[in-house]
N, C-alpha and C positions, 0 to 999 in steps of 0.2 A: 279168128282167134290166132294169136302167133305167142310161142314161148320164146325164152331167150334165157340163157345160163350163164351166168356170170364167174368164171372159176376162182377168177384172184376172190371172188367178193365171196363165194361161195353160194351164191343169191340167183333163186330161179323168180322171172315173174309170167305169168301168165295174164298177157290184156285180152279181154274178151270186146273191148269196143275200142275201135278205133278213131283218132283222132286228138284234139287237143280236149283235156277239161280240166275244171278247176274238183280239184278233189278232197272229199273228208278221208280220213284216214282210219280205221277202228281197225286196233288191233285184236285180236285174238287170243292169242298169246305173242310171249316175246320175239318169236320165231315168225309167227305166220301176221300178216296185216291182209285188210281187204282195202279198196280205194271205192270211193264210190263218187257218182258226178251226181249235177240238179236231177231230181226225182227217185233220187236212190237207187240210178241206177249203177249195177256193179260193173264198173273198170276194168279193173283187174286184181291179183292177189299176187302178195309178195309172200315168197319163203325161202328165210334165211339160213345160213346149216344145211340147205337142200341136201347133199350128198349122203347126211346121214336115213334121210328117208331112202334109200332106196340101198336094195342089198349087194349092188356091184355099182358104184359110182361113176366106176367108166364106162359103163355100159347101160345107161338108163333104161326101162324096159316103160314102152307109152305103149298106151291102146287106148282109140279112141272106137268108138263105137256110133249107131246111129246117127251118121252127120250127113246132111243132103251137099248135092253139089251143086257147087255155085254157076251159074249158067251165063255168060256174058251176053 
């Protein structure tokens, strides 16, 4: 999974699969879209306005939880 923050654009996305694919787009609402590749599986999520979700913008607060590590 990797995030990526856009500040001019104000647009966070989060891809959960890596790679190239060709993607359907269903939005959400106007703010949030998801992308999805063959088999419906989910991409990633776009959201736009990002800064207003979170109550210090420059200071984003993540927690991720429950993630295994990747073991080479």
């Amino acid at each position: 999974m990797k995030l990526t923050y856009d500040r001019d654009a104000d647009a966070l996305y989060i891809r959960l699969l890596d790679g190239d694919h060709q993607c359907r787009v269903v939005r959400l609402t106007e703010d949030i879209a998801l992308d999805f590749a063959t088999g419906e599986k989910l991409v990633g999520i776009e959201v736009l306005h990002a800064s207003a979700m979170f109550e210090q913008p420059d200071k984003p607060s993540v927690e991720l939880r429950d993630l295994l590590a990747k073991v080479s």
